[in-house]
Each structure stands twice: as C-alpha cells, then as structure tokens.
FIFIMAR-910060 format. One record per residue (C-alpha): x, y, z; residue number from 1. Coordinates in Angstrom, 2 decimals, decimal comma, padded with zeros to 5 digits, m for minus. Layout:
<sites>
> X;Y;Z;NUM
...
</sites>
This chain:
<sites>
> m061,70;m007,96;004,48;1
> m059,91;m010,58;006,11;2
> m057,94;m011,15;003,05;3
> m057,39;m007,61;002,63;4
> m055,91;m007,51;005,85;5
> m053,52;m010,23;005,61;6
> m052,17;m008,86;002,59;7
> m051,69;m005,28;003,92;8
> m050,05;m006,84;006,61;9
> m047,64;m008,78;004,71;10
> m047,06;m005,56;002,19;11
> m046,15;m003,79;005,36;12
> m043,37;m006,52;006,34;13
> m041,99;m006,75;002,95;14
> m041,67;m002,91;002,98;15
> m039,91;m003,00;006,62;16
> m037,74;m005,66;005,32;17
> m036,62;m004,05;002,25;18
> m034,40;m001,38;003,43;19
> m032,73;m003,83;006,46;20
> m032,24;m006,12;003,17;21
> m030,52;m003,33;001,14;22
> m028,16;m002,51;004,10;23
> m026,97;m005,66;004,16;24
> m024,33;m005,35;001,65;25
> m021,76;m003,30;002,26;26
> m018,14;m001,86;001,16;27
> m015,65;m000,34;003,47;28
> m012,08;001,56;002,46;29
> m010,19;004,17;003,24;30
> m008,64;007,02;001,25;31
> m005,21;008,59;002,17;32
> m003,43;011,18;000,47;33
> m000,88;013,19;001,42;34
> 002,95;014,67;000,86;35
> 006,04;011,73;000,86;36
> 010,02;012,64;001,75;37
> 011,95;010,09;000,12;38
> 015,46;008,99;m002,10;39
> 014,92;010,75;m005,74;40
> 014,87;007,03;m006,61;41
> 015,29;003,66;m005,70;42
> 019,44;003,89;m004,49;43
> 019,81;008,12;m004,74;44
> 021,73;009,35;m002,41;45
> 019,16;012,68;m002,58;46
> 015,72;012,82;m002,02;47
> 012,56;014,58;m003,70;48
> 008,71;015,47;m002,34;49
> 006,35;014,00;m004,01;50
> 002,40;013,57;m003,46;51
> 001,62;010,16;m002,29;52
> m001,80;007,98;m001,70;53
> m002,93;005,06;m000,22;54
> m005,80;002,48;m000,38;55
> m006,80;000,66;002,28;56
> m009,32;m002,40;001,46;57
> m012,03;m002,87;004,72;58
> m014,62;m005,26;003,73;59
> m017,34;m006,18;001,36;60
> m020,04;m007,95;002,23;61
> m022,41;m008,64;m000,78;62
> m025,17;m011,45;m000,83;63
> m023,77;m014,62;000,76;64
> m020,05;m013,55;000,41;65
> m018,16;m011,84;003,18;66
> m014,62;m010,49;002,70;67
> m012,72;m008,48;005,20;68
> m014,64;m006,81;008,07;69
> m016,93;m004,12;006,19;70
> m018,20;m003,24;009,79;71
> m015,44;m002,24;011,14;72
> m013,41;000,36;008,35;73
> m010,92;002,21;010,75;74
> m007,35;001,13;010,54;75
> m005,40;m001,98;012,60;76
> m009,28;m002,78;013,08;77
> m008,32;m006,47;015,30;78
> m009,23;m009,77;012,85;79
> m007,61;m011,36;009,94;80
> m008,81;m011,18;006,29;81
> m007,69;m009,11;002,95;82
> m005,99;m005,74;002,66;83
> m005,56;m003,32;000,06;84
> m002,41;m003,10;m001,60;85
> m001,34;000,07;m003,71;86
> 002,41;001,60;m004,61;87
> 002,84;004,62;m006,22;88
> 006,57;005,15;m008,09;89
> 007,43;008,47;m009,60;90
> 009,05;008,86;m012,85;91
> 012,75;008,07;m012,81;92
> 014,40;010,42;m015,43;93
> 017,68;010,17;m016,86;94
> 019,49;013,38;m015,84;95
> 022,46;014,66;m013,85;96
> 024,49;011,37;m011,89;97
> 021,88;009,55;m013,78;98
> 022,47;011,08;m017,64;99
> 022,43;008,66;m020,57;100
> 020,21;006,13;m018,62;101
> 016,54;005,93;m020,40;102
> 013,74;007,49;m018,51;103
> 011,49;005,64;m016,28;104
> 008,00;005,96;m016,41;105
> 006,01;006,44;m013,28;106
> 004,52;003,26;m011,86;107
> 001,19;002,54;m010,33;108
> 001,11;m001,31;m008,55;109
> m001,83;m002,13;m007,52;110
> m002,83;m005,56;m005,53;111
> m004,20;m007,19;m002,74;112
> m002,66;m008,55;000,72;113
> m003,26;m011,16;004,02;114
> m003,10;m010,03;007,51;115
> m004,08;m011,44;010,92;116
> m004,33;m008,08;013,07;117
> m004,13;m008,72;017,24;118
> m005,34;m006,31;019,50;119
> m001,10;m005,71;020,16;120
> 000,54;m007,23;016,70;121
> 000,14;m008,08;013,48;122
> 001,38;m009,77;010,82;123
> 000,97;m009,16;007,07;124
> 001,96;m009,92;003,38;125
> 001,13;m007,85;000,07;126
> 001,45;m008,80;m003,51;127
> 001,09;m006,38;m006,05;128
> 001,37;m005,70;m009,91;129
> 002,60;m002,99;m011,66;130
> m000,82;m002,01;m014,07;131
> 000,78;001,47;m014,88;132
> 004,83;001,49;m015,45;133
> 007,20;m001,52;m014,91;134
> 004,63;m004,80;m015,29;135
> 006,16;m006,35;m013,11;136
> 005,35;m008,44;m009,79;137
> 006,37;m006,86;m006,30;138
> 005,10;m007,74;m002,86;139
> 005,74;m006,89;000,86;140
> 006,05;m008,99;004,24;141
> 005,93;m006,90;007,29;142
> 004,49;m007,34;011,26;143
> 004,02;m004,74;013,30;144
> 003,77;m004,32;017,21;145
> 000,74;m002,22;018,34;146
> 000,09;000,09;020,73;147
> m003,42;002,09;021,20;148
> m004,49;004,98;023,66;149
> m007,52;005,86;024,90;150
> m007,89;008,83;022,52;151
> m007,44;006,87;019,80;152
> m003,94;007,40;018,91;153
> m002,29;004,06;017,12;154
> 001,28;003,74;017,29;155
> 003,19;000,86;015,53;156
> 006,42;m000,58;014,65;157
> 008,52;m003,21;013,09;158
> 010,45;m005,35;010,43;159
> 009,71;m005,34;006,35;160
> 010,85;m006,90;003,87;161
> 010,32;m006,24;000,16;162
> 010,65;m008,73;m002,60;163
> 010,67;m007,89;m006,92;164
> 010,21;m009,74;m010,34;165
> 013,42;m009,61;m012,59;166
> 011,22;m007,32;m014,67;167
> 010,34;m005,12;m011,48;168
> 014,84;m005,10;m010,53;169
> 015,52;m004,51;m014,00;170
> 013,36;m001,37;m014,79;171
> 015,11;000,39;m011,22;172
> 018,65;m001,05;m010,78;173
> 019,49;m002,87;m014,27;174
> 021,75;m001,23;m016,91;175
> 021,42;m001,94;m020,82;176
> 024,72;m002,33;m022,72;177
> 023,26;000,87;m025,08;178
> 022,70;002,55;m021,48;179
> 026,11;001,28;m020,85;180
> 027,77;003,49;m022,93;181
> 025,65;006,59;m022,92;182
> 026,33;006,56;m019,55;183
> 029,82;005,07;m018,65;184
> 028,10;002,93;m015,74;185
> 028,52;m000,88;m016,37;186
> 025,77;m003,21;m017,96;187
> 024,36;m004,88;m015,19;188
> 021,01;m007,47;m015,31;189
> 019,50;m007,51;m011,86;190
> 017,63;m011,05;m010,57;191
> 014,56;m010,82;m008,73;192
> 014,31;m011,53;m004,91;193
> 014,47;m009,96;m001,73;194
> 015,73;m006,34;m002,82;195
> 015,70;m004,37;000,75;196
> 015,26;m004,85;004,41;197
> 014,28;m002,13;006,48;198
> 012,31;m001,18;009,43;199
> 009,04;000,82;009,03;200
> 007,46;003,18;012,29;201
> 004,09;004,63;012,44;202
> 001,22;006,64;013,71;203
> m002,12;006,95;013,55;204
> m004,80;009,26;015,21;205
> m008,19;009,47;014,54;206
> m010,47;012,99;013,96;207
> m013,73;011,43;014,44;208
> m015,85;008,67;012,81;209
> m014,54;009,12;009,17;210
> m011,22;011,43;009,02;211
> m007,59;010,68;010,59;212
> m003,96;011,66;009,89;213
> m001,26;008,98;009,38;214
> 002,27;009,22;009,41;215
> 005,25;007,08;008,79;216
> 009,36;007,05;009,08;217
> 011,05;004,13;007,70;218
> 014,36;002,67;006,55;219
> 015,04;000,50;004,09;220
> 018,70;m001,30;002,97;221
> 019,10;m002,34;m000,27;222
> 020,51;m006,29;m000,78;223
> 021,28;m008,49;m003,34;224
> 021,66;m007,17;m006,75;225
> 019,71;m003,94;m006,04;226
> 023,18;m003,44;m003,77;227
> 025,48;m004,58;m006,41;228
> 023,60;m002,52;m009,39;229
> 025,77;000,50;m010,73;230
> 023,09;002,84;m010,33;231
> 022,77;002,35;m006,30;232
> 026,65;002,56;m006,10;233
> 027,37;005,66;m007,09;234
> 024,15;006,76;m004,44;235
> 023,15;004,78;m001,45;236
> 021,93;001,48;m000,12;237
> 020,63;003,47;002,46;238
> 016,83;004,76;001,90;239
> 015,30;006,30;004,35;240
> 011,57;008,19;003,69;241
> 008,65;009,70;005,71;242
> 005,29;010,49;004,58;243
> 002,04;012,74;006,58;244
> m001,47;011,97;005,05;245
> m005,10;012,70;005,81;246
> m007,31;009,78;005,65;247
> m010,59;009,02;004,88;248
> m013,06;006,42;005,50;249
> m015,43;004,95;003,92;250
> m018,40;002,55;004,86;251
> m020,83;002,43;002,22;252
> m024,16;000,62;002,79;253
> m026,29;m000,81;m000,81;254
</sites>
C-alpha cells in the first residue's frame, strides 16, 4: 500500500504538471487587414485603393528559447526584441502615362526587424525580402514618439527612412533601353540606397483583449535615383498614403 500510494501520488503531480508544462510554449502575433489610400505607384502623381495587411511578430517562447515577449501580444508592448516585417506592393501595369513600360508583378516582402520600445519612444529597423515579385532586398529605419491614454488609445509619430537593392530600384524606377523606346521615356538604371524620406503618424485603439483598429497618414519624398528616374518625373516625388485596419491578436499557448 505504501508503494501504491507513493506512486499515485507522484502520477497525480506528473498529471498537474503536464498541462502548466504544455503552456509553457507559446506564440504571439497579430493580424491586420484593412483598406490603403496611396500613389498608383511608387512616383504617380495619382493614387489607387487597394486592400492592405500587416503582420506583427510578438513572441515565441518554445523549450529553452525565448524570442520577443509572447506574454505581452498588444502593440508598442514596452521592451526590445524582434518584429515582424511584411510589405505588400500591387501590380504596376504598363498603361496610360505609363504605356510601353513592361508590367510589374505584385510583390510580397516578407522579413524580420529590431526594436527597443520605451514606455514614450521607440526606435526600430526592418529588413525584408521580396519572396513574391521583385527579389530583391528592402528594409526600413524609423523611431517613433509615444503617447498612451488611459483608454487605451496609442498615438505615435516620427521620422522613416527607407532603403532598396539595385534589383528592388530597378523593378520600380529603372527604364530598359527596349522600354526606352516603347515608351519615349529615357533608359535609366537606378542604384540602390536610401530611396525616400518621409514622416509616418499613427493611431492605435484597442476593442478589448484581442481586436483593435489602426490607422496611419504618412509622407514620403523620393531621393536619389528614385528622384532622378523618368518614371517619377513625369509624376511626383511626393507620396503621401493613409491606411484604416482592424487588428487581431493572437496569443497561442502549446
């Protein structure tokens, strides 16, 4: 009996243990999708609506390895770790201003990115790759100041600055010598580096535990060759866009 006992007692443990051992891994991420106001393409002087969706990378935590905060999923959560990283480009094609150019398919980048989030700044930096569309390299430095209310609401604001491969400039702002004269616009070979500067403003409010609705309004000026290229001279350096999603969070427990 004795023996009986011990090991009923110890089945008992294990039993209590197991599910407190199977929480401790964990994912969180968020979801956002949504409708985007921006320039028809990278330099139009026009703009389009398109659909538009985000990723946002919380944490994982899975055996010994912790990345991220998985406890704490909701957005400008205070700490420093990785982010999520995810562009999505629609299809360029060559009509109207832009006849005799070849299309451009739409681009998915995907990627990950650093930040150090403050309870009233933060600084970050992205680097992504273009898996669907252009195959090339972009990436994105930014910091933000922060300001939270009581309800919730998270409002911030400041300075970007995006940077391309010579395979990323060329697909958007580069002009073949066939395109050349299909189109009348000059050949032009675009370099990578910084291609815009711009200043991004944002908003944030919560509906709960798991839902919230994000908005944005920024501007971006095109430099360098994306300026020069024949394509953004005949539209605008100017870019200026605004997107309104519903997000959702996720904090997943295995």
């Amino acid at each position: 009996m004795p023996v009986m006992r011990h090991i009923a007692i110890a089945f008992a443990a294990f039993a209590s243990a197991a599910p407190a051992a199977a929480q401790d891994s964990a994912l969180a991420f968020s979801l956002t999708g949504g409708a985007r106001v921006a320039p028809s393409y990278f330099g139009a002087s026009g703009t389009s609506t398109t659909p538009t969706f985000g990723f946002g990378f919380g944490g994982l935590r899975f055996g010994g390895v912790e990345l991220g905060d998985p406890d704490a999923p909701m957005l400008f959560a205070p700490g420093a770790g990785l982010r999520g990283a995810f562009r999505y480009i629609p299809e360029r094609e060559g009509r109207n201003e832009l006849a005799g150019l070849n299309d451009v398919d739409a681009a998915l980048e995907l990627g990950l990115g650093l930040h150090y989030t403050a309870d009233l700044w933060q600084v970050y930096a992205d680097l992504r790759y273009g898996a669907v569309g252009h195959k090339g390299l972009t990436a994105e430095a930014g910091a933000n100041l922060i300001y939270r209310t009581d309800s919730g609401l998270v409002l911030h604001g400041g300075p970007r600055a995006e940077f391309g491969s010579s395979q990323f400039t060329n697909s958007y702002f580069g002009v073949t010598g066939a395109e050349s004269l299909a189109s009348g616009l000059g050949a032009f070979t675009a370099s990578g580096g910084v291609y815009s500067v711009g200043l991004e403003l944002g908003a944030y409010q919560p509906l709960g535990d798991t839902w919230g609705i994000t908005g944005l309004l920024r501007y971006d000026r095109l430099r360098g060759d994306a300026a020069q290229s024949p394509i953004t001279q005949q539209g605008s350096r100017d870019q200026i866009s605004a997107e309104i999603g519903l997000t959702r969070h996720f904090n997943l427990r295995f």
